[in-house]
C-alpha positions as CSV (number, residue, x, y, z in Angstrom):
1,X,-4.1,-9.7,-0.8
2,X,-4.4,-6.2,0.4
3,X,-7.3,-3.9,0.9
4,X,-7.5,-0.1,0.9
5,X,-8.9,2.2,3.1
6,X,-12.4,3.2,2.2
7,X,-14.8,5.9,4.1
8,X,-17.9,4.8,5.5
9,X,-19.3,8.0,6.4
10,X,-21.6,8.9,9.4
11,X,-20.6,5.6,10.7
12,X,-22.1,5.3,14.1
13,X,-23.2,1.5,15.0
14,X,-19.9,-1.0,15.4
15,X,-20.7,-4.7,15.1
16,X,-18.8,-7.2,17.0
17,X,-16.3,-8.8,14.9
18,X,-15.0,-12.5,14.8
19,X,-11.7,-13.8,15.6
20,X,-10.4,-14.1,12.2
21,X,-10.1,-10.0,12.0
22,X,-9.3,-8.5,8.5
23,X,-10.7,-4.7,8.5
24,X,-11.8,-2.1,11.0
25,X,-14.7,0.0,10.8
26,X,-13.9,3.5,9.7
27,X,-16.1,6.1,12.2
28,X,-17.2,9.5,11.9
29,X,-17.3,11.2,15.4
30,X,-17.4,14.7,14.1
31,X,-15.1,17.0,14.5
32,X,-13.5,18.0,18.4
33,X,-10.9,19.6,20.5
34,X,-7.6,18.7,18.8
35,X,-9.3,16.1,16.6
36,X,-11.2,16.2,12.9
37,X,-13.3,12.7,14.1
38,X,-12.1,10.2,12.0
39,X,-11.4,6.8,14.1
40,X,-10.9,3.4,12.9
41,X,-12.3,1.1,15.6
42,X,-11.8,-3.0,16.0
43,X,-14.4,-4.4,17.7
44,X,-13.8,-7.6,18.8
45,X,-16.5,-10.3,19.1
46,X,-14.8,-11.7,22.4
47,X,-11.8,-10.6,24.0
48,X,-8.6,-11.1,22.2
49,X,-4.5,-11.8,23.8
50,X,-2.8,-8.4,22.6
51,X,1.1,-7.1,23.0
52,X,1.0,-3.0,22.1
53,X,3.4,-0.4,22.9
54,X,0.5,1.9,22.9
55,X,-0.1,4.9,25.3
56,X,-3.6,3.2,26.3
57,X,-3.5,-0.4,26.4
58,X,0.1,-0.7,26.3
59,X,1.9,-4.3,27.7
60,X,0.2,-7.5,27.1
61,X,-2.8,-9.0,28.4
62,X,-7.0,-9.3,26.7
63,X,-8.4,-6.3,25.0
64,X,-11.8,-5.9,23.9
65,X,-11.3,-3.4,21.2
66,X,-8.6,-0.7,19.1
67,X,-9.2,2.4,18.1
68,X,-6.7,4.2,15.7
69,X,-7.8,8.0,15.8
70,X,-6.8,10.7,13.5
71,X,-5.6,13.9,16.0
72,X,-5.0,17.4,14.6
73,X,-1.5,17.7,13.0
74,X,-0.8,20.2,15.9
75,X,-2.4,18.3,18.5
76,X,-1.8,20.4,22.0
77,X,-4.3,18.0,24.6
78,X,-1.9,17.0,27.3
79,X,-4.4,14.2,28.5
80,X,-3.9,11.8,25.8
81,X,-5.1,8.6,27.6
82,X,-8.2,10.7,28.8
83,X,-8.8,11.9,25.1
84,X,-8.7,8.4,24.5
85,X,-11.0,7.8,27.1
86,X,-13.4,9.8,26.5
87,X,-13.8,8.6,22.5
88,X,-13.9,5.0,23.8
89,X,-16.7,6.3,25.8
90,X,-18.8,7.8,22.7
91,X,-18.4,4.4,21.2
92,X,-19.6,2.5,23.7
93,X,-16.8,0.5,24.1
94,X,-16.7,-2.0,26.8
95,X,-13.5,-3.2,29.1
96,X,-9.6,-3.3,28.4
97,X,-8.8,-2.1,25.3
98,X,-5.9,-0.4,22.8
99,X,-6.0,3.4,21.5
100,X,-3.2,4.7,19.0
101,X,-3.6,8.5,17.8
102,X,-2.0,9.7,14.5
103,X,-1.6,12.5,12.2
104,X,-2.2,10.8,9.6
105,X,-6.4,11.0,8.2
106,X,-7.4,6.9,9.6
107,X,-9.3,6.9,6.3
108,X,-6.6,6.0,4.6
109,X,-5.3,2.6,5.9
110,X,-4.3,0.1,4.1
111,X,-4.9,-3.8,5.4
112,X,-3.3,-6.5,4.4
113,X,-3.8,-10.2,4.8
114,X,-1.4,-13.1,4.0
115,X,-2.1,-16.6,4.5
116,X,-4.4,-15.7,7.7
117,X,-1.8,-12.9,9.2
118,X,-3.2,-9.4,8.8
119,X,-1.7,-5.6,9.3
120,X,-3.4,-2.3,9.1
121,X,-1.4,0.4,8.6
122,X,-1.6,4.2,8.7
123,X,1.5,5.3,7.3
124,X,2.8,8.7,7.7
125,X,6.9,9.3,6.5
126,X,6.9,13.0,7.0
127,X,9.8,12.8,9.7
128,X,11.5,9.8,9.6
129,X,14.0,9.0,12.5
130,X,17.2,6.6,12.7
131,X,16.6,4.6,16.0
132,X,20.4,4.6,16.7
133,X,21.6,8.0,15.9
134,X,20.5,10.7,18.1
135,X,22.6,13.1,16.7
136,X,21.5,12.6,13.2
137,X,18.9,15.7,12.1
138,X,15.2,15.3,11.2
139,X,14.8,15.2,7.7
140,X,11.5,16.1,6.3
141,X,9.8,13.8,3.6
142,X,7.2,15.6,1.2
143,X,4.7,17.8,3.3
144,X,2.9,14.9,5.1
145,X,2.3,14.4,8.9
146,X,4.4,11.4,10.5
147,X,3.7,8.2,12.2
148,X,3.0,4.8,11.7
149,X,0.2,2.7,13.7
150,X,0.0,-1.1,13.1
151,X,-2.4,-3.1,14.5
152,X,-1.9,-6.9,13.3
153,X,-3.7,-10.0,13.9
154,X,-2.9,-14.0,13.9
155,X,-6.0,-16.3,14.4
156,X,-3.4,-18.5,16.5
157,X,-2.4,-18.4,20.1
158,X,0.9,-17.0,20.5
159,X,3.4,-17.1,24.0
160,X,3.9,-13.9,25.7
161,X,7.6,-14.4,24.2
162,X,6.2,-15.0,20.6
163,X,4.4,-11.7,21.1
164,X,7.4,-10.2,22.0
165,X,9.4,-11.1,19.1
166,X,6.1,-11.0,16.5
167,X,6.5,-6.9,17.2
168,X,10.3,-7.4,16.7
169,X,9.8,-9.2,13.3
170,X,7.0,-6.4,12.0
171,X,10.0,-3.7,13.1
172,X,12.2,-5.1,11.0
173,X,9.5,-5.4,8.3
174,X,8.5,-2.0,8.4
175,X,12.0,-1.3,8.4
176,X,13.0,-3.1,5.4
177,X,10.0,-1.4,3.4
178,X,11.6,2.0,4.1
179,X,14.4,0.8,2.8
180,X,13.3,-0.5,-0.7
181,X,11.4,2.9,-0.4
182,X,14.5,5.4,0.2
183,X,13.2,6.8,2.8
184,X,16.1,8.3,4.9
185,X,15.0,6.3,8.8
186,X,13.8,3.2,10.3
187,X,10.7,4.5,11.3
188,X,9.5,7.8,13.1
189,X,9.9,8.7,16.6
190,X,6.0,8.1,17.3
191,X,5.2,5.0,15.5
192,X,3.2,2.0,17.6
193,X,2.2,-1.5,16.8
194,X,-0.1,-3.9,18.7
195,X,-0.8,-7.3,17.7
196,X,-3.7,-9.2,18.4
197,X,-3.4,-13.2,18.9
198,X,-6.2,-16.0,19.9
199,X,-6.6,-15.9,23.7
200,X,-7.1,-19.7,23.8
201,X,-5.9,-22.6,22.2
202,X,-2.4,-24.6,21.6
203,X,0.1,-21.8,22.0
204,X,2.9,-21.0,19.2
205,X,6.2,-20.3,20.9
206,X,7.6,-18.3,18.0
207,X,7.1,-15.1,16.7
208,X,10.6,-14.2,14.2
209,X,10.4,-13.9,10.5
210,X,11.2,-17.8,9.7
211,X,8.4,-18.8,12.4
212,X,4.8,-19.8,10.5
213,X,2.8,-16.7,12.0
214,X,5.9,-14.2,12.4
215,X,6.8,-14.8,8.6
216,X,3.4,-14.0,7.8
217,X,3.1,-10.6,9.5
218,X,6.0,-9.6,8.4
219,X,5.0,-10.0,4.8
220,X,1.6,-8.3,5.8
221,X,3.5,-5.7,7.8
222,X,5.7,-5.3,4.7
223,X,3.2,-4.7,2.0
224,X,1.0,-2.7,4.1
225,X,3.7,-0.1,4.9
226,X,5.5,-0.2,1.5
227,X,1.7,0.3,-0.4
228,X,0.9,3.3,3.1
229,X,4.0,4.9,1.6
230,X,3.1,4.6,-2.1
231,X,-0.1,6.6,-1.6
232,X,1.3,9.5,0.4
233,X,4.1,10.1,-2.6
234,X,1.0,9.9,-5.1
C-alpha cells in the first residue's frame, strides 16, 4: 500500500504519534533564510531505537523525533546542524532527535507500508552519482533538484547489527529502483536514510533482504523510490 504526499497547510500543532508509524505531518513554518518552510516532522509518542547517516542525529541510539526540511535549491547556510536546531526549536521538539534537509519540496513524499515495514521518501534524481566511479561525470536528469531522504520504520526491535545491514538492504533497494527506472547512478551524492526500530522488546538479529523485517523495507524502500521517481518525470 502506498500513500502520497498531501499538504496540510498552516500546520502548526504536532501530535505525538504511536509506535506503529506510517505518515509524518507535513508543516508550514513560513518561509526563512535559505529555506521556503515546508518540513515533514515525526513525532514520536515515546522514544524510538534509530540508525541514520544524518548530519543531526547521525549513529545509532533513541530519538524523539525526524524532521525532513525542504532547503532552498541554492542553499548557502554553513550551520546546517544549527539550522536544524533552530527549526527543531520552533516545533517544540523535545530531546535526541534526526534532521535530513533536501531540495526537494517535503510535500511531496511518498510513504509506503508493507506488511508493517514503512518508508518515506523524498525523491530527487536531478544528479545522480555512481558510488564507485569518481571519475565518472555528473549527468543531469530533467530540471529537478537532487537527493533522496528515507526515513523507515519496523514496529520490531532490531540489533545494532540488523540496523546496520536494514540501511544496507534499503541501499540496495533504492538502488535497484534506479535501475528498473534508467536512471544513469545508484543514488546521489547527498542522499540519507534513518530507520527507526522498537526500543524494547525480543531483538531481531537480521536486517538483509531475505530477513522478515529487512525484506519488507526493502519492498517499501523499493516502491517508495520507484513511485518518488515516477512523479518528478510526470
Amino acid at each position: 500500500m502506498w500513500i502520497s504526499g498531501r499538504a496540510r497547510q498552516n500546520a502548526r500543532v504536532i501530535e505525538a504519534r504511536s509506535q506503529e508509524i506510517t505518515e509524518p505531518t507535513l508543516v508550514d513554518l513560513g518561509a526563512g533564510k535559505g529555506t521556503p518552510g515546508t518540513c515533514l516532522v515525526w513525532q514520536l509518542a515515546t522514544p524510538l531505537l534509530a540508525i541514520s547517516s544524518s548530519i543531526v542525529g547521525g549513529g545509532i541510539g533513541p530519538v524523539s523525533w525526524v524532521i525532513n526540511l525542504t532547503v532552498d535549491a541554492d542553499y548557502s547556510r554553513t550551520d546546517p546542524v544549527e539550522h536544524l536546531g533552530e527549526v527543531s526549536d520552533r516545533l517544540g521538539l523535545i530531546g535526541r532527535g534526526v534532521g535530513l534537509m533536501t531540495a526537494v519540496d517535503v510535500a511531496s513524499w511518498t510513504t509506503v507500508i508493507s506488511d508493517g515495514a514503512t518508508a518515506s521518501a523524498t525523491v530527487g534524481v536531478r544528479r545522480p552519482v555512481w558510488a564507485a566511479d569518481r571519475e565518472r561525470p555528473i549527468v543531469p536528469v530533467g530540471t529537478q533538484p537532487g537527493t533522496i531522504n528515507l526515513v523507515a520504520s519496523v514496529p520490531a526491535r532490531l540489533s545494532h547489527a540488523a540496523l546496520v545491514n536494514a540501511v544496507a538492504t534499503m541501499t540496495e533497494a533504492k538502488v535497484q529502483a534506479f535501475l528498473d527506472h534508467q536512471i544513469p547512478g545508484t543514488g546521489t551524492a547527498s542522499d540519507a536514510v534513518c530507520v527507526l526500530c522498537a526500543a524494547t522488546g525480543d531483538v531481531e538479529p537480521f536486517g538483509g533482504p531475505r530477513s522478515t523485517w529487512g525484506g519488507r523495507l526493502a519492498v517499501a524502500t523499493y516502491e517508495a523510490v520507484a513511485a518518488g521517481i515516477s512523479r518528478r518525470r510526470e
